[in-house]
PDB file of N, CA, C and O in Angstrom:
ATOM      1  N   UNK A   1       2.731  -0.112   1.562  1.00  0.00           N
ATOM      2  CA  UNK A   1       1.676   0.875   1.435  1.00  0.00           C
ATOM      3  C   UNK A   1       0.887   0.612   0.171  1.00  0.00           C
ATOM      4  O   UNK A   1       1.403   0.380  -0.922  1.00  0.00           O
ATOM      5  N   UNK A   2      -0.276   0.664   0.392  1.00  0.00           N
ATOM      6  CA  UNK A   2      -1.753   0.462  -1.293  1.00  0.00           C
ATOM      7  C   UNK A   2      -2.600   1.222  -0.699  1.00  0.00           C
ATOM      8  O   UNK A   2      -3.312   0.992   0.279  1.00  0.00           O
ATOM      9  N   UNK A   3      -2.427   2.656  -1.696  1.00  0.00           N
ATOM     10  CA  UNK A   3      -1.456   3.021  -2.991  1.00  0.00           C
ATOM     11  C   UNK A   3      -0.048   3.280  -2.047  1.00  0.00           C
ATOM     12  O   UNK A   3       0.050   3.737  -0.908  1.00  0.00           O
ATOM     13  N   UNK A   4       0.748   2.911  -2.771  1.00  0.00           N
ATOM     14  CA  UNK A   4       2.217   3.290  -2.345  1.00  0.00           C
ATOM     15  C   UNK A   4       2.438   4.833  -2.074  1.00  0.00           C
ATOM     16  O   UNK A   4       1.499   5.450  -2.577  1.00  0.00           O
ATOM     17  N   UNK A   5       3.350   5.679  -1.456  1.00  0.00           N
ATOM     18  CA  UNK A   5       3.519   6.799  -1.566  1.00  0.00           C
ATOM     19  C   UNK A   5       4.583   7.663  -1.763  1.00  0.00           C
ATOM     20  O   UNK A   5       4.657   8.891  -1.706  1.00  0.00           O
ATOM     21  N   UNK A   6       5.412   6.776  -2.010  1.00  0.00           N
ATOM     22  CA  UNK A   6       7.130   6.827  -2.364  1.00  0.00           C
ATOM     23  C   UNK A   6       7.981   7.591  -1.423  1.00  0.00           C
ATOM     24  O   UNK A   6       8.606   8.593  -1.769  1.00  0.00           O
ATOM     25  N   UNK A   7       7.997   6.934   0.174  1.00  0.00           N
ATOM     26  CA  UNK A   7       8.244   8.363   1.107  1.00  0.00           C
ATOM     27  C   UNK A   7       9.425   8.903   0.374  1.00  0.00           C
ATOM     28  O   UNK A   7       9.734   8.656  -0.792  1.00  0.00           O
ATOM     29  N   UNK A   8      10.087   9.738   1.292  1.00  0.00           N
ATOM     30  CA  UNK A   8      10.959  10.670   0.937  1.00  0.00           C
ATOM     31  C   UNK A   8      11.463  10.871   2.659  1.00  0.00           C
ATOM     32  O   UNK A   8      11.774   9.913   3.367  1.00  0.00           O
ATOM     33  N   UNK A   9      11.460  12.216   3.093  1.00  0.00           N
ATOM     34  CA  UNK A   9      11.379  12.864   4.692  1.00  0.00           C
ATOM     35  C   UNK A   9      10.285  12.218   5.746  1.00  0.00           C
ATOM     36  O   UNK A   9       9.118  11.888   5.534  1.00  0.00           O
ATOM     37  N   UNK A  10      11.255  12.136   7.248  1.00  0.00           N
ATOM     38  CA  UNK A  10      10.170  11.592   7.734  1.00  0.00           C
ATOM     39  C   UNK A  10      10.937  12.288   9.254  1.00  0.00           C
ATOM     40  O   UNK A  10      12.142  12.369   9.496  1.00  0.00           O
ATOM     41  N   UNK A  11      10.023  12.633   9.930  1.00  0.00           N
ATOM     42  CA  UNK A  11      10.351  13.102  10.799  1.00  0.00           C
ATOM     43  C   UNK A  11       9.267  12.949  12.361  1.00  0.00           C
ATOM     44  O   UNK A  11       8.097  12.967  11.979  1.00  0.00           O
ATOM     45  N   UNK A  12       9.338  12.820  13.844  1.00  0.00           N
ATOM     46  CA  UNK A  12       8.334  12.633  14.463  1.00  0.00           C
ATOM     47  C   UNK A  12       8.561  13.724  15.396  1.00  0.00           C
ATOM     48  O   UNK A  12       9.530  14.186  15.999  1.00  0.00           O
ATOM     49  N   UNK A  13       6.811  14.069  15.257  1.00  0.00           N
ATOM     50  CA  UNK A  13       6.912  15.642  15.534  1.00  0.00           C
ATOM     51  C   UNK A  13       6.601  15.411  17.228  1.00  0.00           C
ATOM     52  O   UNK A  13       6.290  14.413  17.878  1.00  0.00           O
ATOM     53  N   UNK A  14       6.845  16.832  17.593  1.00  0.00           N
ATOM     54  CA  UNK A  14       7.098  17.002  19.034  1.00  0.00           C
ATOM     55  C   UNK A  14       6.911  18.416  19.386  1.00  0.00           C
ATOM     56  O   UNK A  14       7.435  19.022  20.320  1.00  0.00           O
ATOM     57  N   UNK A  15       6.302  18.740  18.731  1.00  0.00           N
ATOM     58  CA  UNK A  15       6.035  20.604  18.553  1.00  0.00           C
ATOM     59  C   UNK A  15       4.635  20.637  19.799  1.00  0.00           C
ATOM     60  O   UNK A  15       4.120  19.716  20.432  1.00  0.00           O
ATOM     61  N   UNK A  16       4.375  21.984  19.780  1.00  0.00           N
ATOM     62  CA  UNK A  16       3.311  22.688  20.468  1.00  0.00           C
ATOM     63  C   UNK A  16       2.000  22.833  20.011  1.00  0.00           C
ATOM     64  O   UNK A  16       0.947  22.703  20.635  1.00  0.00           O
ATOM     65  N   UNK A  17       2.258  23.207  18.485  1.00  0.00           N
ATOM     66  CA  UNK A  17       1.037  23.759  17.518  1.00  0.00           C
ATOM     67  C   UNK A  17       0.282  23.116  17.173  1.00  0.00           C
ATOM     68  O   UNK A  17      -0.837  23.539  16.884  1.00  0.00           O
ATOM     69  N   UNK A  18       0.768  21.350  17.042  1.00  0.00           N
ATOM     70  CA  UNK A  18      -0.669  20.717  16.481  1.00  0.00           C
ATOM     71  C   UNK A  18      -0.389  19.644  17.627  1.00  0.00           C
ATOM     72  O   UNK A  18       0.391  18.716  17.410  1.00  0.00           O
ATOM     73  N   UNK A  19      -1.165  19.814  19.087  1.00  0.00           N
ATOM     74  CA  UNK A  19      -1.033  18.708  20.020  1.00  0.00           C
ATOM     75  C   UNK A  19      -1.367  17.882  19.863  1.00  0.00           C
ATOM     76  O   UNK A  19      -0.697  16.905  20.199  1.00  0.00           O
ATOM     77  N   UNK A  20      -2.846  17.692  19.141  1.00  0.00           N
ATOM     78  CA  UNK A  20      -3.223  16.074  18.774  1.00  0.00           C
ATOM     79  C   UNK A  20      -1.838  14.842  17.581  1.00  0.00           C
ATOM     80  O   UNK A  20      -2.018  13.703  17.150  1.00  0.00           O
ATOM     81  N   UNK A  21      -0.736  15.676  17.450  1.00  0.00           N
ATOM     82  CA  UNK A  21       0.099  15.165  16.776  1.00  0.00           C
ATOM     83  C   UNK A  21       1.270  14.834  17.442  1.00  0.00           C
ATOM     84  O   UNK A  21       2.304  14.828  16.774  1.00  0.00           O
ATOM     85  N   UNK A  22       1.320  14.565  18.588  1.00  0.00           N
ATOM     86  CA  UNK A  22       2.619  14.282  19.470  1.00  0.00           C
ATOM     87  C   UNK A  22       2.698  13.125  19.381  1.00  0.00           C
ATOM     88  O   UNK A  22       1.778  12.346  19.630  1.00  0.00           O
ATOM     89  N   UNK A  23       3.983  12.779  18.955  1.00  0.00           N
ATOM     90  CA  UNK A  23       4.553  11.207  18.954  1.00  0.00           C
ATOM     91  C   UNK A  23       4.064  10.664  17.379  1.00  0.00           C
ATOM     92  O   UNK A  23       3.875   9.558  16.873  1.00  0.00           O
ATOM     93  N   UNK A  24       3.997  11.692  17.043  1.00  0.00           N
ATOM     94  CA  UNK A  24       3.090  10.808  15.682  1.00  0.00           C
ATOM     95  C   UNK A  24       4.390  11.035  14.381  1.00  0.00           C
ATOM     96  O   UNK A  24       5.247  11.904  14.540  1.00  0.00           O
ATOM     97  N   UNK A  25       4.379  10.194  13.205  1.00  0.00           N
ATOM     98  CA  UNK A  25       5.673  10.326  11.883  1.00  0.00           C
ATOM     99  C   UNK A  25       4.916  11.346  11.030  1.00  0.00           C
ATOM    100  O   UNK A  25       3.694  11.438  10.921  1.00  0.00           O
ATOM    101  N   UNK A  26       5.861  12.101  10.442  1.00  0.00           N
ATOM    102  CA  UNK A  26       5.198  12.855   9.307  1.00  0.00           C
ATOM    103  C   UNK A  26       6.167  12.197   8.153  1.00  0.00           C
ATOM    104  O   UNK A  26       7.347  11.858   8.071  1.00  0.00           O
ATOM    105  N   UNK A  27       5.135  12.205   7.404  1.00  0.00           N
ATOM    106  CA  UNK A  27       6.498  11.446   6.008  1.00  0.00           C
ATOM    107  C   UNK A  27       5.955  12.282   4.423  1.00  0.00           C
ATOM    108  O   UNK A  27       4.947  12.004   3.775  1.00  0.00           O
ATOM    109  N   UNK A  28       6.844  13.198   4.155  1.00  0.00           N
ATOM    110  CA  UNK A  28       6.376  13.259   2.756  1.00  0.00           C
ATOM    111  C   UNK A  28       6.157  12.262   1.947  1.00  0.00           C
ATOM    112  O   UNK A  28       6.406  11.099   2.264  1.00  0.00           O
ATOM    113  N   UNK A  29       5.670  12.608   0.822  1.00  0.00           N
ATOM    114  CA  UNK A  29       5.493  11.271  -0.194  1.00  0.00           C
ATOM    115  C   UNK A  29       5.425  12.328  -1.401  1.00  0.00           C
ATOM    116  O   UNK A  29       4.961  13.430  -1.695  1.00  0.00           O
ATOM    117  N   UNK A  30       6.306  11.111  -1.980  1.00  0.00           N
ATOM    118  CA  UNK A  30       6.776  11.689  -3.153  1.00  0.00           C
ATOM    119  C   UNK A  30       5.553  11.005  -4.744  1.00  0.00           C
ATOM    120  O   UNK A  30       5.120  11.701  -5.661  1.00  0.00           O
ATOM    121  N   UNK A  31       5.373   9.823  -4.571  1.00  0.00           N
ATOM    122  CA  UNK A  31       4.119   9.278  -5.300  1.00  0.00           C
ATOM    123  C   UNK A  31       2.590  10.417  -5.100  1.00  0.00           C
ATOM    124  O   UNK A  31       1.865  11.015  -5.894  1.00  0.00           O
ATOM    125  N   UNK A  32       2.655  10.255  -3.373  1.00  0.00           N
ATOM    126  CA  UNK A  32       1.224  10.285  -3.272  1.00  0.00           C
ATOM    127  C   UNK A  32       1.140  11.878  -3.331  1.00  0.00           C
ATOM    128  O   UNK A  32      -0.055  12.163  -3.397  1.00  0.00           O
ATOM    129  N   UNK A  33       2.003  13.142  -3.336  1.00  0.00           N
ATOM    130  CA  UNK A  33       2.234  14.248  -3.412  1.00  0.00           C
ATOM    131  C   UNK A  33       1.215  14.724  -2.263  1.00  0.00           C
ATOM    132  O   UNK A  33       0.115  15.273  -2.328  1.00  0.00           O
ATOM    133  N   UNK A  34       1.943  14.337  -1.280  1.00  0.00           N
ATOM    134  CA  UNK A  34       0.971  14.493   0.302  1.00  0.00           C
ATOM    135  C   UNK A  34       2.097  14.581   1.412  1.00  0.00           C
ATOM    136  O   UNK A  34       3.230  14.151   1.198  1.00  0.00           O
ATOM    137  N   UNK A  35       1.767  15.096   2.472  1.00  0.00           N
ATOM    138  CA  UNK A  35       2.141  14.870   3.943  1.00  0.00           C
ATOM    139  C   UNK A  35       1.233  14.270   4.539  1.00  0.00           C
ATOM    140  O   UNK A  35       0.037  14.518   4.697  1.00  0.00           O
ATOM    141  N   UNK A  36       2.337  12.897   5.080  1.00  0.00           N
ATOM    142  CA  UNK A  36       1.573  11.605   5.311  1.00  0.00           C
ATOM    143  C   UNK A  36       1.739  12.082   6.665  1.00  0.00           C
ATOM    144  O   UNK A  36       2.661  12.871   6.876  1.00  0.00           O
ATOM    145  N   UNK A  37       0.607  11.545   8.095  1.00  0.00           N
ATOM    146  CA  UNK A  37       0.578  11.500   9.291  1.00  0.00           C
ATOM    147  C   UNK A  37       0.519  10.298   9.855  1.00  0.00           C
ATOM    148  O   UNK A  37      -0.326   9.739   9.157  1.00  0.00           O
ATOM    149  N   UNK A  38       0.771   9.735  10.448  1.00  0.00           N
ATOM    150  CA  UNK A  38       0.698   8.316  10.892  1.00  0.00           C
ATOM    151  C   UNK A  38       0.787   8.473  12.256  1.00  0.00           C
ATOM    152  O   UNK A  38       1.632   9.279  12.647  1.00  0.00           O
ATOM    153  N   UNK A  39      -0.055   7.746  13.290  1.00  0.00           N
ATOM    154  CA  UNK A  39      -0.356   8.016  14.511  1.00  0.00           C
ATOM    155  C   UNK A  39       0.290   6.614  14.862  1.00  0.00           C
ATOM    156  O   UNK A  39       0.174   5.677  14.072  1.00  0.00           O
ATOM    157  N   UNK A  40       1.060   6.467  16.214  1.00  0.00           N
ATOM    158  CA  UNK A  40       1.407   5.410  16.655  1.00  0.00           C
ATOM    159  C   UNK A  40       0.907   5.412  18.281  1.00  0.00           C
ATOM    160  O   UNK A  40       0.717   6.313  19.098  1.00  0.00           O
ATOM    161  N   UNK A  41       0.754   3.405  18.332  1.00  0.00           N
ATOM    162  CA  UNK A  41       0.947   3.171  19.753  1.00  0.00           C
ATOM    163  C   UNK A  41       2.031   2.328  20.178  1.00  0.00           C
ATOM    164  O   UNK A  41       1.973   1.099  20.215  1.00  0.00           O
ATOM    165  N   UNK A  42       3.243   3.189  20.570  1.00  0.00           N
ATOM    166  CA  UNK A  42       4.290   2.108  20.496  1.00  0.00           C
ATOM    167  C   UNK A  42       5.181   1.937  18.896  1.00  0.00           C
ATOM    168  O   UNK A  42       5.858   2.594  18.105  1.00  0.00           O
ATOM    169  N   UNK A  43       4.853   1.145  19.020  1.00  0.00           N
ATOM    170  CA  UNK A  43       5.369   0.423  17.172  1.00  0.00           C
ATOM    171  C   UNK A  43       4.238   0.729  16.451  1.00  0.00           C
ATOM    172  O   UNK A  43       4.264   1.425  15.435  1.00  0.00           O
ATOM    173  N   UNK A  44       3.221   0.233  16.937  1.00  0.00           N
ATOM    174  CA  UNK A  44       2.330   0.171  15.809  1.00  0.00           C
ATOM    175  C   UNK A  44       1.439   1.043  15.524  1.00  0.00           C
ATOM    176  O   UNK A  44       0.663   1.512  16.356  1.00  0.00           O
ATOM    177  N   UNK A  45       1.469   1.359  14.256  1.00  0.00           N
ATOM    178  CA  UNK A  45       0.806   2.253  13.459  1.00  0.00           C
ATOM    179  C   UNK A  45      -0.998   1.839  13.727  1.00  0.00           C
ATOM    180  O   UNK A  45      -1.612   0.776  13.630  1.00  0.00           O
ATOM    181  N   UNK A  46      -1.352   3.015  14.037  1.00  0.00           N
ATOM    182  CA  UNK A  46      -3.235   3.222  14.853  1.00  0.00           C
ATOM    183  C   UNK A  46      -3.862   4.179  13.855  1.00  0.00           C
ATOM    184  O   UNK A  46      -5.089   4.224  13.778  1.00  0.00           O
ATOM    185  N   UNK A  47      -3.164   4.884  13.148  1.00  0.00           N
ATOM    186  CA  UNK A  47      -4.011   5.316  11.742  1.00  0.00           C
ATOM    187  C   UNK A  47      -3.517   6.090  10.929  1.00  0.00           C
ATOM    188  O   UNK A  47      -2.321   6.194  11.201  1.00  0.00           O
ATOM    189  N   UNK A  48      -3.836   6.818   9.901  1.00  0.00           N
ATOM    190  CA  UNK A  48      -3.388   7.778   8.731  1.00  0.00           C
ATOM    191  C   UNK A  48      -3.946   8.685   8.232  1.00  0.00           C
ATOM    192  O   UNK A  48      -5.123   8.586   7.886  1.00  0.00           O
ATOM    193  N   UNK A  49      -3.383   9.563   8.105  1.00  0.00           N
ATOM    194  CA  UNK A  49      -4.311  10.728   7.781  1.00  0.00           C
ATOM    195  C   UNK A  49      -2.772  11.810   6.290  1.00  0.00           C
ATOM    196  O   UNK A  49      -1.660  12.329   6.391  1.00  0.00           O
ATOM    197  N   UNK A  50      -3.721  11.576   5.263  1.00  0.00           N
ATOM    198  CA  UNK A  50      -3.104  12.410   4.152  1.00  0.00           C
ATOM    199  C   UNK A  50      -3.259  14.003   4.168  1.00  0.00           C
ATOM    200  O   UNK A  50      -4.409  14.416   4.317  1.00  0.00           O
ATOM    201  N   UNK A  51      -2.298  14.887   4.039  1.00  0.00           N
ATOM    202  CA  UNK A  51      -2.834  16.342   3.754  1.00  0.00           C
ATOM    203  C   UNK A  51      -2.096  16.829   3.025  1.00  0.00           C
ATOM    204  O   UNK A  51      -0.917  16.478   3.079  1.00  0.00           O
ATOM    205  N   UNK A  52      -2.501  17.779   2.110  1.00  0.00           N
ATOM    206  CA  UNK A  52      -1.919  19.176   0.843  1.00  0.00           C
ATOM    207  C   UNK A  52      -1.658  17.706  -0.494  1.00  0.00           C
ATOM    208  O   UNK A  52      -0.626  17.451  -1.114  1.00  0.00           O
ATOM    209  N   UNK A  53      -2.822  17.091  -0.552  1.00  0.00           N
ATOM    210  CA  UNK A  53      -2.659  16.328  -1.406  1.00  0.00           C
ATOM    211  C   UNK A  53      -2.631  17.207  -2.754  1.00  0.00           C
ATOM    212  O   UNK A  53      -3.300  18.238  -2.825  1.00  0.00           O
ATOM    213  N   UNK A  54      -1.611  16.635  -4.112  1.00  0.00           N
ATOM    214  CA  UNK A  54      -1.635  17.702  -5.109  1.00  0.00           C
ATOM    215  C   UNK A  54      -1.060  18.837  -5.186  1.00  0.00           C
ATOM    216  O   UNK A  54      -1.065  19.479  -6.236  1.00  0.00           O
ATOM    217  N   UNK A  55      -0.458  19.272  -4.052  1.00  0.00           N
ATOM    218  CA  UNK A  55       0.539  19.979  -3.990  1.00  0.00           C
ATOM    219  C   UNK A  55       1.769  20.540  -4.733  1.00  0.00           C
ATOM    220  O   UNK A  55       2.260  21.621  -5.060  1.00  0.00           O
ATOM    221  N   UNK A  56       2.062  18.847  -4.846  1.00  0.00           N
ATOM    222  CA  UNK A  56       3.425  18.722  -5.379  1.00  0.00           C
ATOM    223  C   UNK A  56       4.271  17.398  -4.658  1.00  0.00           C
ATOM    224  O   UNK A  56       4.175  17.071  -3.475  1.00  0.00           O
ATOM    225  N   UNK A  57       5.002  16.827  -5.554  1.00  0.00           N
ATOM    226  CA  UNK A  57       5.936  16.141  -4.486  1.00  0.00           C
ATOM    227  C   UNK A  57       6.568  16.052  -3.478  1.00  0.00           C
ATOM    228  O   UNK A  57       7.737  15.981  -3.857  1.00  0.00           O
ATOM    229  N   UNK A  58       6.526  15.982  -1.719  1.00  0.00           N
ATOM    230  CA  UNK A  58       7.220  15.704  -0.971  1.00  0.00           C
ATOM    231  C   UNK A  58       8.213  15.627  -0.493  1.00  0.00           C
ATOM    232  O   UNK A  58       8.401  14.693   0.286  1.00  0.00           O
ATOM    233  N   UNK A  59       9.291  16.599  -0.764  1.00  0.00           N
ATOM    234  CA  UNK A  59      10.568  16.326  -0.661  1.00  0.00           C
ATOM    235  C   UNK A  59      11.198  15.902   0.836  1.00  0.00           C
ATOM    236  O   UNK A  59      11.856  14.904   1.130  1.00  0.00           O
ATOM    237  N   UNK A  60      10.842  16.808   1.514  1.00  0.00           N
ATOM    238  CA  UNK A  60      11.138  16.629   2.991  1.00  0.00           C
ATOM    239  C   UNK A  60      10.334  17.522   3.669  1.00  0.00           C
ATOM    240  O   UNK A  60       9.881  18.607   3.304  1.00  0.00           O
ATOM    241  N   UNK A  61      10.169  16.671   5.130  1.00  0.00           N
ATOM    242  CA  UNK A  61       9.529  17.218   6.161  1.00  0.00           C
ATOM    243  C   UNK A  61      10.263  17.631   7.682  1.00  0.00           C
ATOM    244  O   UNK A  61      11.009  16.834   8.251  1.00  0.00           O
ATOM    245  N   UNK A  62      10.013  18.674   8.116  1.00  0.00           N
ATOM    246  CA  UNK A  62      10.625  18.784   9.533  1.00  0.00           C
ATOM    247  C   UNK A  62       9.751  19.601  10.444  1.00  0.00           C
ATOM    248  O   UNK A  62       8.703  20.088  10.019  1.00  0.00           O
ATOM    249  N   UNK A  63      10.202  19.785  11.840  1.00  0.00           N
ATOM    250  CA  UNK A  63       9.136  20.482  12.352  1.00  0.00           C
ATOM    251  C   UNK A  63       9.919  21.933  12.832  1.00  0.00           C
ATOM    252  O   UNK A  63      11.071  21.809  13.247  1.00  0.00           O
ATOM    253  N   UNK A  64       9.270  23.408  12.780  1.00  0.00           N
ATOM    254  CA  UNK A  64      10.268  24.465  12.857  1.00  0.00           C
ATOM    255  C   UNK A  64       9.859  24.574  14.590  1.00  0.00           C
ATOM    256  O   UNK A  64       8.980  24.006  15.238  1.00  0.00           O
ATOM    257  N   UNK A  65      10.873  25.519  14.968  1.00  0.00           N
ATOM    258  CA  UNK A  65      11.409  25.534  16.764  1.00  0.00           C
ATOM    259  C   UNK A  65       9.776  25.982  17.064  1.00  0.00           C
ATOM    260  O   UNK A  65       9.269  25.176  17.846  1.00  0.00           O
ATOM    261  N   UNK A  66       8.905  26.976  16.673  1.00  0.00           N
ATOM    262  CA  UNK A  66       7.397  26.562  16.788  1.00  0.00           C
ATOM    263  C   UNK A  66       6.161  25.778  17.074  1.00  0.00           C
ATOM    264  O   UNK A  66       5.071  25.669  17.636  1.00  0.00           O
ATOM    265  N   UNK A  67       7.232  25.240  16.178  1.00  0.00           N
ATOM    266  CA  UNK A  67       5.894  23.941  15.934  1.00  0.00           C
ATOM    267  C   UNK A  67       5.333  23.882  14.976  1.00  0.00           C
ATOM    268  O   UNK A  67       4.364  23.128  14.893  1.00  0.00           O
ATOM    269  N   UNK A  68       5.684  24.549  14.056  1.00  0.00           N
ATOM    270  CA  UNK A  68       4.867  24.631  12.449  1.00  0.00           C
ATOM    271  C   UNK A  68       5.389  23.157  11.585  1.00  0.00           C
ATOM    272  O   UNK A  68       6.456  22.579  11.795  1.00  0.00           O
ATOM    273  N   UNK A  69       4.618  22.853  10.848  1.00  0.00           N
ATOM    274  CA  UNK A  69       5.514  21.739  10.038  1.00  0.00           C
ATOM    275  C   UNK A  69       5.588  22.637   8.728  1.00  0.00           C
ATOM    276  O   UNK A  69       4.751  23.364   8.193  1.00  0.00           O
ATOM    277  N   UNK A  70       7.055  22.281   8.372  1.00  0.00           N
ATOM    278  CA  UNK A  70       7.906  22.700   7.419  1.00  0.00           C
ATOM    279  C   UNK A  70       7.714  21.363   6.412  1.00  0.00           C
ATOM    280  O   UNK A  70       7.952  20.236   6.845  1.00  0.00           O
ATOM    281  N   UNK A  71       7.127  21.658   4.623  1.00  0.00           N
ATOM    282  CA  UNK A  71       7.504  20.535   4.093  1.00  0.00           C
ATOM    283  C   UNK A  71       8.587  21.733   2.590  1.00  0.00           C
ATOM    284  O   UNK A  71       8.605  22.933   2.316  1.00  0.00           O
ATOM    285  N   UNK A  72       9.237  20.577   2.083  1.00  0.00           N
ATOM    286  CA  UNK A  72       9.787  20.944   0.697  1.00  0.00           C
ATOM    287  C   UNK A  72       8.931  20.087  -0.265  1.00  0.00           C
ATOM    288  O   UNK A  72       8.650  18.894  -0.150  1.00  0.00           O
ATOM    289  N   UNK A  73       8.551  21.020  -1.311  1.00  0.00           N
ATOM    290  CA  UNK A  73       7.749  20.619  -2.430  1.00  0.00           C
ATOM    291  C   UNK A  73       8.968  20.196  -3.791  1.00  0.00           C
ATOM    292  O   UNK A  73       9.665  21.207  -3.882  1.00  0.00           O
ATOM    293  N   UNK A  74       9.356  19.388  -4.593  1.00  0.00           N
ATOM    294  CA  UNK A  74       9.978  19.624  -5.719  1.00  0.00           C
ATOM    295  C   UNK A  74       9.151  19.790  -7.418  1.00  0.00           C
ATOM    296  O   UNK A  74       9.559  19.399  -8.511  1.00  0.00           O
ATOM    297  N   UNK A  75       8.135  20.373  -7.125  1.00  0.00           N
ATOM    298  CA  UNK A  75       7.425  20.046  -8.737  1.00  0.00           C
ATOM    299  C   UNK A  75       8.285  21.075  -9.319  1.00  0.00           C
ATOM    300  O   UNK A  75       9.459  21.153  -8.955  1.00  0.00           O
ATOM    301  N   UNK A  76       7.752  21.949 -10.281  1.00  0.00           N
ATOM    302  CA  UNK A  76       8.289  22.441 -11.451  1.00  0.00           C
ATOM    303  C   UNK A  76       8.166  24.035 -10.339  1.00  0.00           C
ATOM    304  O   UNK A  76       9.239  24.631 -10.233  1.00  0.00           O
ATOM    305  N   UNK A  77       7.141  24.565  -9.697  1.00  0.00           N
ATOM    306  CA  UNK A  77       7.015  25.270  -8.748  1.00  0.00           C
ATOM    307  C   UNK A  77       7.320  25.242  -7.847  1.00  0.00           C
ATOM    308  O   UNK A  77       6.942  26.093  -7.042  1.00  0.00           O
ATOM    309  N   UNK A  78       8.188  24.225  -7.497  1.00  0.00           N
ATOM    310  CA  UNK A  78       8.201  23.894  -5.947  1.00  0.00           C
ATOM    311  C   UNK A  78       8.367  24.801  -4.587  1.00  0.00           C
ATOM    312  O   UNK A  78       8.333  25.988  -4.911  1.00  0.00           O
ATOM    313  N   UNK A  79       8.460  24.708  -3.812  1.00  0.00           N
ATOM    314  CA  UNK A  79       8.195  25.901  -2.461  1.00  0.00           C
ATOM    315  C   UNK A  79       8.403  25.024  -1.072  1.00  0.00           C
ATOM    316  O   UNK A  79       8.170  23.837  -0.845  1.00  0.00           O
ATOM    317  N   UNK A  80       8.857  25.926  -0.352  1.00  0.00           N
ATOM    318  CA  UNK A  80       8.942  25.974   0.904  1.00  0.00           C
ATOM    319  C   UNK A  80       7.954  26.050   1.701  1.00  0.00           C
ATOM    320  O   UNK A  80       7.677  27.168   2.138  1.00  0.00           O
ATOM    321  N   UNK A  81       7.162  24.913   2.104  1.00  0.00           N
ATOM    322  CA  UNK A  81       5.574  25.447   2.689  1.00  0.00           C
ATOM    323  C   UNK A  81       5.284  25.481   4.133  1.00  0.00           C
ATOM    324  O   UNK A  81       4.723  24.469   4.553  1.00  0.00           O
ATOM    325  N   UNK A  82       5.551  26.469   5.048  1.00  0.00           N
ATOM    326  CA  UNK A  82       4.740  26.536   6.202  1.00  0.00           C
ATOM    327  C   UNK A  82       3.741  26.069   6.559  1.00  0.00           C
ATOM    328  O   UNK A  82       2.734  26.465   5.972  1.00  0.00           O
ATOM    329  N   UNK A  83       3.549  24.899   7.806  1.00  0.00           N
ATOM    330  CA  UNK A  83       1.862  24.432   8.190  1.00  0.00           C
ATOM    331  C   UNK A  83       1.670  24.960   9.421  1.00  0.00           C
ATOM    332  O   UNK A  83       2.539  25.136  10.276  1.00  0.00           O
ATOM    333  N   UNK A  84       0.272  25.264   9.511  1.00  0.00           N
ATOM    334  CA  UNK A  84       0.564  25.756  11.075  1.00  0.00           C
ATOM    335  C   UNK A  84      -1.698  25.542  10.896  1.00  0.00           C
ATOM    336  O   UNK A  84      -2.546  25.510  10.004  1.00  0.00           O
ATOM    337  N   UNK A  85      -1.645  25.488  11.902  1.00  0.00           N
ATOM    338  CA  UNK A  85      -3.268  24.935  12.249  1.00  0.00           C
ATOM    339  C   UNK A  85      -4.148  26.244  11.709  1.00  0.00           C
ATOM    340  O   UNK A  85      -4.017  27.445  11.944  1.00  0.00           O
ATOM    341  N   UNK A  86      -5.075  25.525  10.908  1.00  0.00           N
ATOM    342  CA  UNK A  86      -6.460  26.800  10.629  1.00  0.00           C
ATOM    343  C   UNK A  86      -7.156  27.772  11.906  1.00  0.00           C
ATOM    344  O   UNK A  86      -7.731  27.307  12.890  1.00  0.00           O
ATOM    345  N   UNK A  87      -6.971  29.031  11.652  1.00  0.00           N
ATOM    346  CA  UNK A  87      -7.843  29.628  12.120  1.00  0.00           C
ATOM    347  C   UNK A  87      -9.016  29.729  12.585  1.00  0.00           C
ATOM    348  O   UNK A  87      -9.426  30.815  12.996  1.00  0.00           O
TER     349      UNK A  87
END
């Protein structure tokens, strides 16, 4: 990865809530202080998309029985952050 992003959690979501994200990796990053998206065809990676850049570090990602993505933040604040699609 350039810039690197130091994963951490990685998980491939399969939820309801964000359909354009089925089959796709979510990977915290602990460098890039983002939830990384990475879209696949097969093996290979078809694109990337960064979000809650600045946040905080990345600890781990999962997806809740919903469909929300769940990340763990570790900065000095860190938090438990619920994602769930804009209004």
């Amino acid at each position: 990865w350039d810039p690197v992003i130091a994963p951490s959690g990685m998980v491939f979501y399969d939820g309801d809530m964000f359909p354009d994200w089925q089959g796709s990796a979510l990977i915290g990053g602990l460098a890039s202080q983002a939830l990384v998206r990475l879209e696949l065809d097969g093996t290979t990676v078809t694109g990337e998309a960064r979000y809650l850049q600045g946040e905080g570090r990345v600890r781990d990602v999962d997806v809740a029985e919903d469909g929300a993505v769940m990340i763990l933040t570790d900065a000095r604040g860190g938090a438990l952050l619920r994602i769930t699609p804009a209004e």
